[in-house]
SEFIZA-3560 file (N, C-alpha, C; in Angstrom, 3 decimals):
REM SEFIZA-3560
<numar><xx>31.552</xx><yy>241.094</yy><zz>-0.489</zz><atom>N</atom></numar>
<numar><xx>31.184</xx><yy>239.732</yy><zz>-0.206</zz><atom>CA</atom></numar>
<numar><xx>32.023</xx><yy>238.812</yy><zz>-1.095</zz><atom>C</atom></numar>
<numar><xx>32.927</xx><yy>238.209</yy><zz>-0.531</zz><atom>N</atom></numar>
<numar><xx>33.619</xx><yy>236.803</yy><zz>-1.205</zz><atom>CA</atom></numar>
<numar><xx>32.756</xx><yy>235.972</yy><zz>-1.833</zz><atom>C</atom></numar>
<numar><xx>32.940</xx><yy>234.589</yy><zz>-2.875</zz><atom>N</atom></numar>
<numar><xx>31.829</xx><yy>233.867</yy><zz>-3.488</zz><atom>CA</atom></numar>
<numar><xx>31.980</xx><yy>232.896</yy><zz>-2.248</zz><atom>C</atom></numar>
<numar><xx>32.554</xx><yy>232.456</yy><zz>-1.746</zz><atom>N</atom></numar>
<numar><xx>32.522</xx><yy>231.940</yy><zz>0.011</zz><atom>CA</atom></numar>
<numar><xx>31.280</xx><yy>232.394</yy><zz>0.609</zz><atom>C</atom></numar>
<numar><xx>31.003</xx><yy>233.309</yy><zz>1.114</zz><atom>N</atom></numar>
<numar><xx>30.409</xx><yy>234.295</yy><zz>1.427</zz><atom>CA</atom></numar>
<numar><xx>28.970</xx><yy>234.203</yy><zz>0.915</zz><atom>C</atom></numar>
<numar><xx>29.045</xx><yy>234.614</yy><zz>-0.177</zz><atom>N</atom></numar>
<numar><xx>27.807</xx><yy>234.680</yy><zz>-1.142</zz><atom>CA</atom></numar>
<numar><xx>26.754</xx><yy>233.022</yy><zz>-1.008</zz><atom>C</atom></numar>
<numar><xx>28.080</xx><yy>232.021</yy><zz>-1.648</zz><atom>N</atom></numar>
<numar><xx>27.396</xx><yy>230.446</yy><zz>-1.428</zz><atom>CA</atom></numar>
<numar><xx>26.803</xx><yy>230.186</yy><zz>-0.026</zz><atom>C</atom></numar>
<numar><xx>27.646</xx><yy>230.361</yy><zz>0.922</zz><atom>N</atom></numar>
<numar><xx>27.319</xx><yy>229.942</yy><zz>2.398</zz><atom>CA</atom></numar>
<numar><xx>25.744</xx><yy>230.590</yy><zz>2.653</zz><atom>C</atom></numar>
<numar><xx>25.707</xx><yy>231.907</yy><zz>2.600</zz><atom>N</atom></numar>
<numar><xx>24.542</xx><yy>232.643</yy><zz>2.699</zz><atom>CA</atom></numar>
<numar><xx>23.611</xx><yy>231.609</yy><zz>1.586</zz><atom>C</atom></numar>
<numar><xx>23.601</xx><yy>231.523</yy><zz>0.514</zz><atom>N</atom></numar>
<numar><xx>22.495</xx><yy>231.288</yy><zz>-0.039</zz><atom>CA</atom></numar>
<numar><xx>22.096</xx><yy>229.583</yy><zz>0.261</zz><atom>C</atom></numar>
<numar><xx>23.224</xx><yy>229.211</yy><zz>0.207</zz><atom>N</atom></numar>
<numar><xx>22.936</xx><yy>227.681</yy><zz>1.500</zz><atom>CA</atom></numar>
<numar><xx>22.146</xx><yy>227.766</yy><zz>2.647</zz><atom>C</atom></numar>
<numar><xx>22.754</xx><yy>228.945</yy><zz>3.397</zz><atom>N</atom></numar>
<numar><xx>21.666</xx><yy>228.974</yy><zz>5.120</zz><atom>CA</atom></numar>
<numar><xx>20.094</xx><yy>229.912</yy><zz>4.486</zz><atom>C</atom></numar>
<numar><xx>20.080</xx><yy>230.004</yy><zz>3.218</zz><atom>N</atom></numar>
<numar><xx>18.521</xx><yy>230.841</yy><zz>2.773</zz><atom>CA</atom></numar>
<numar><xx>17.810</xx><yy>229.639</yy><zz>2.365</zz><atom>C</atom></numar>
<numar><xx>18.569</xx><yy>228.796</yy><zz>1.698</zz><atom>N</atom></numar>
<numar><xx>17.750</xx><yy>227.416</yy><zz>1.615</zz><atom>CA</atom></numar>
<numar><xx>17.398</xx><yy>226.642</yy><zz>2.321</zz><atom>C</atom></numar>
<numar><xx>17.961</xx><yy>226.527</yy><zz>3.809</zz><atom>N</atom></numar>
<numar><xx>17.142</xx><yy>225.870</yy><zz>4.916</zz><atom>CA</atom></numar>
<numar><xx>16.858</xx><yy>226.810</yy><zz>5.882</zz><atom>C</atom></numar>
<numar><xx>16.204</xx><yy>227.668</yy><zz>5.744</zz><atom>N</atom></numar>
<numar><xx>15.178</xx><yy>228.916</yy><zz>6.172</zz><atom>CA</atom></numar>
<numar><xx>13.966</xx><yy>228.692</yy><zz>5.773</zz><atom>C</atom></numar>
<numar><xx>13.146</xx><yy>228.456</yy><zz>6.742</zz><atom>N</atom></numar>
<numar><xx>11.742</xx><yy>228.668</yy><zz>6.300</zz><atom>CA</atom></numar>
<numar><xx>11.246</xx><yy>229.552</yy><zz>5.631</zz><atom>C</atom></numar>
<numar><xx>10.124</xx><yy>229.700</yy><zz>4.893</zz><atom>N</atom></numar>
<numar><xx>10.034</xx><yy>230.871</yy><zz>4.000</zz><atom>CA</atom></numar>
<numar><xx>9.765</xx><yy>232.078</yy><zz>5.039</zz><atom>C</atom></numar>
<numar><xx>8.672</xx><yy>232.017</yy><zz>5.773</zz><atom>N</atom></numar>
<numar><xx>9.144</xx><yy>233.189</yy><zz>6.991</zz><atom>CA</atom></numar>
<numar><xx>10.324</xx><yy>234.075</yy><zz>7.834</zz><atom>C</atom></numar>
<numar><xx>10.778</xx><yy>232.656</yy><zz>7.539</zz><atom>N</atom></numar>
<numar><xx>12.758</xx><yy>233.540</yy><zz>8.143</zz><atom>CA</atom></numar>
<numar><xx>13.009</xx><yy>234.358</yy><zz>7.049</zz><atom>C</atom></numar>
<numar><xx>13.405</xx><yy>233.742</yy><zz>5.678</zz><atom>N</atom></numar>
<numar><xx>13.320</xx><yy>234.357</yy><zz>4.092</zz><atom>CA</atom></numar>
<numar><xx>12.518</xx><yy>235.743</yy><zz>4.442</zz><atom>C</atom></numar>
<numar><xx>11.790</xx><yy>235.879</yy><zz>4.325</zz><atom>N</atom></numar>
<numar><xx>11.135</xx><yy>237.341</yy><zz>4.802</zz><atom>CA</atom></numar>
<numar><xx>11.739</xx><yy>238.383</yy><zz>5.865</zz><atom>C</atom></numar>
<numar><xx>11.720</xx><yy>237.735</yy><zz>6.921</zz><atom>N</atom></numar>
<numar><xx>12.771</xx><yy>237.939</yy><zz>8.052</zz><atom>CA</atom></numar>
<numar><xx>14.213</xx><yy>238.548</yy><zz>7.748</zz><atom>C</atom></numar>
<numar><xx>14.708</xx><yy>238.055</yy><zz>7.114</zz><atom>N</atom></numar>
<numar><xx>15.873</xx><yy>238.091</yy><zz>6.930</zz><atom>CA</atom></numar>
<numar><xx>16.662</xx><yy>239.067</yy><zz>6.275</zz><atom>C</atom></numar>
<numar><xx>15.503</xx><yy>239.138</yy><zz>5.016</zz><atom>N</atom></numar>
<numar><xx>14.982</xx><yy>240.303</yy><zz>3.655</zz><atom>CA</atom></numar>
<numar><xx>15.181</xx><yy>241.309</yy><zz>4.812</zz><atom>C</atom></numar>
<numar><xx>14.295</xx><yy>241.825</yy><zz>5.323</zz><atom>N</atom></numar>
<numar><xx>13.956</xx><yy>242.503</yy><zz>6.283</zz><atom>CA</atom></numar>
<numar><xx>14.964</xx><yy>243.058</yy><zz>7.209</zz><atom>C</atom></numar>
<numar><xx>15.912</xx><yy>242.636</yy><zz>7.404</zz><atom>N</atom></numar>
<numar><xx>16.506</xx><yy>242.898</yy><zz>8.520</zz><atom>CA</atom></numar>
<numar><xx>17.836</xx><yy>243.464</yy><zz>8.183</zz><atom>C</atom></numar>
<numar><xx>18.264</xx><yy>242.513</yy><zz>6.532</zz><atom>N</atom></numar>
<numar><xx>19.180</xx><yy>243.095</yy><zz>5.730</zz><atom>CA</atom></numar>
<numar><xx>19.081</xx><yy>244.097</yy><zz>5.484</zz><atom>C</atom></numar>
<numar><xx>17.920</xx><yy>244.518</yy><zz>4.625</zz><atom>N</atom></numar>
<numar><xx>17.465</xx><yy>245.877</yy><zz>4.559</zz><atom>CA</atom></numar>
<numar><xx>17.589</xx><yy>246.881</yy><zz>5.198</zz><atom>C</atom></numar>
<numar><xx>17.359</xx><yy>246.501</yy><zz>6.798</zz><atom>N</atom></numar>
<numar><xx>16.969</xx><yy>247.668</yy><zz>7.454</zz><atom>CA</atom></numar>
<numar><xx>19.375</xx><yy>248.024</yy><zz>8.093</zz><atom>C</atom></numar>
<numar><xx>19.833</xx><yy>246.998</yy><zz>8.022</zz><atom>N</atom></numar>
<numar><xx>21.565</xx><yy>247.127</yy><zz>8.030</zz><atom>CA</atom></numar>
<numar><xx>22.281</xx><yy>247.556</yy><zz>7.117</zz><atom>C</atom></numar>
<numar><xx>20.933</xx><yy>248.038</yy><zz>5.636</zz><atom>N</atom></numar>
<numar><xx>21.927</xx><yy>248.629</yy><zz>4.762</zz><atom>CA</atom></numar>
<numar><xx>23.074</xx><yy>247.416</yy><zz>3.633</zz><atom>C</atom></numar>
<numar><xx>22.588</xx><yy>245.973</yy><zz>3.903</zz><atom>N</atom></numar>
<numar><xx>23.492</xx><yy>245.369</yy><zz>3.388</zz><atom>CA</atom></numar>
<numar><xx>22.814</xx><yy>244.812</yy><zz>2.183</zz><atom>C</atom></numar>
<numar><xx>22.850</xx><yy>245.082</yy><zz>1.200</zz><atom>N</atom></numar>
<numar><xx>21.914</xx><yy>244.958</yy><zz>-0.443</zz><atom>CA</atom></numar>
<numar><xx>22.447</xx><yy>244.012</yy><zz>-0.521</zz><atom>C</atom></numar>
<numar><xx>23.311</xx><yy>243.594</yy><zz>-0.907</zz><atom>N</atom></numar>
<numar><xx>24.297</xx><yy>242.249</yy><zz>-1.621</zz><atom>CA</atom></numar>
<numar><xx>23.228</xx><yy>241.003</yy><zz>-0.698</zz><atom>C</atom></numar>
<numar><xx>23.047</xx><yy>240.906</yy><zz>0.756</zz><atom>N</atom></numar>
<numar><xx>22.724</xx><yy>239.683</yy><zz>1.468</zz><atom>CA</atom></numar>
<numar><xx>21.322</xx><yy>240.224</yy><zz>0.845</zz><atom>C</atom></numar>
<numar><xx>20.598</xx><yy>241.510</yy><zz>1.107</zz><atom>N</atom></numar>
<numar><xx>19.356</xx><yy>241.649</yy><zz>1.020</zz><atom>CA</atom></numar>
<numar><xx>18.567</xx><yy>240.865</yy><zz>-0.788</zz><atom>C</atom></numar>
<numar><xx>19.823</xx><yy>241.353</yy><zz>-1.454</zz><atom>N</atom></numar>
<numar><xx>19.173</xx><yy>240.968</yy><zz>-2.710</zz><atom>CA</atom></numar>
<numar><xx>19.438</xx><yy>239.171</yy><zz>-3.236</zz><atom>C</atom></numar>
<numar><xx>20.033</xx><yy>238.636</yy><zz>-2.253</zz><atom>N</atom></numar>
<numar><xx>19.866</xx><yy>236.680</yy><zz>-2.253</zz><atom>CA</atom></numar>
<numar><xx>19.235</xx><yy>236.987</yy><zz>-1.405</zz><atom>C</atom></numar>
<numar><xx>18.586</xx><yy>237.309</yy><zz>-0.330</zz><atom>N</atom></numar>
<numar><xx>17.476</xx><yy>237.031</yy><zz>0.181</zz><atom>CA</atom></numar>
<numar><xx>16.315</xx><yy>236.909</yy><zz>-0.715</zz><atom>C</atom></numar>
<numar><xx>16.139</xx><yy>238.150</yy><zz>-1.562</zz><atom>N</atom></numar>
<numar><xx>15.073</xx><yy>238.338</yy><zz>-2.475</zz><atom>CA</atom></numar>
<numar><xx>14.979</xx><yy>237.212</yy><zz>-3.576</zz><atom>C</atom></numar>
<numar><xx>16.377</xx><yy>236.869</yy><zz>-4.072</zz><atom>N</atom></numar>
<numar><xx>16.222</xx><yy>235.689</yy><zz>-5.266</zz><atom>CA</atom></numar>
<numar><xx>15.839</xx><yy>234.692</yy><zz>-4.391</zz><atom>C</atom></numar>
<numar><xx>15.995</xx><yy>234.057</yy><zz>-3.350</zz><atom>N</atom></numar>
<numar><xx>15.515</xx><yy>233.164</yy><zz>-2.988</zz><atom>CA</atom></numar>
<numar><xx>14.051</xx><yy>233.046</yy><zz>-2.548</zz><atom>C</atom></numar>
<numar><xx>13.271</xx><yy>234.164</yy><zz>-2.220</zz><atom>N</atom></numar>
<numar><xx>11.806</xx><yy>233.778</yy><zz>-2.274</zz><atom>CA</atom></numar>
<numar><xx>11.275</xx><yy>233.904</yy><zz>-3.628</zz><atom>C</atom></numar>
<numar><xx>11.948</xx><yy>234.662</yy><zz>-4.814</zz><atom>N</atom></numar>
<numar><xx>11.305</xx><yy>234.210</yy><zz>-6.095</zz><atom>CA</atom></numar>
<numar><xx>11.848</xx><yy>232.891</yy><zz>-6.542</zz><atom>C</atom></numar>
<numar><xx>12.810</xx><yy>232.542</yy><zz>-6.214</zz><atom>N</atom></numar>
<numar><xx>13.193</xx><yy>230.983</yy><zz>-6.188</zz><atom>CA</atom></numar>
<numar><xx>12.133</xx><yy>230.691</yy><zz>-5.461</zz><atom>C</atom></numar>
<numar><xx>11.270</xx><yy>230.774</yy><zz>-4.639</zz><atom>N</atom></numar>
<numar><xx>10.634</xx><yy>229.930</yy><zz>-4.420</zz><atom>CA</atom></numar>
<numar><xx>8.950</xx><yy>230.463</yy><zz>-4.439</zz><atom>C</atom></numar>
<numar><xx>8.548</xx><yy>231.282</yy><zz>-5.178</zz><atom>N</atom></numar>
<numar><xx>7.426</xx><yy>232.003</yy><zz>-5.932</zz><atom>CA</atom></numar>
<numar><xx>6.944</xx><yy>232.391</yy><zz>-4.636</zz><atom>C</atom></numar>
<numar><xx>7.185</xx><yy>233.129</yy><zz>-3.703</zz><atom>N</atom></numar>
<numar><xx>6.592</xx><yy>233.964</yy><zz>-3.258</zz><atom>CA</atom></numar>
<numar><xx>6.719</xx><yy>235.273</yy><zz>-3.229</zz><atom>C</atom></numar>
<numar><xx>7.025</xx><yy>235.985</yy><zz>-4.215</zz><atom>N</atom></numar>
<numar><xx>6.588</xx><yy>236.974</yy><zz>-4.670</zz><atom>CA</atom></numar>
<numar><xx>5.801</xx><yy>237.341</yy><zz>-5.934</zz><atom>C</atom></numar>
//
């Protein structure tokens, strides 16, 4: 993942509802892609739901 890459993603996690955020977690996960899966994850403790 480029820091291109990395920023853009954590930009489109910030206007994600927290449900998509879950969603998303989720889906990364299940593609094997940790790097997106784990800004998925900082971003719902960014936003205390976990």
């Amino acid at each position: 993942m480029t820091a291109k890459d990395r920023q853009e993603f954590k930009d489109y996690l910030k206007a994600c509802t927290d449900r998509q955020v879950y969603g998303v977690l989720e889906k990364e996960k299940a593609a094997n892609r940790q790097d997106y899966a784990d800004l998925a994850q900082d971003e719902l403790e960014r936003r205390n739901l976990v």
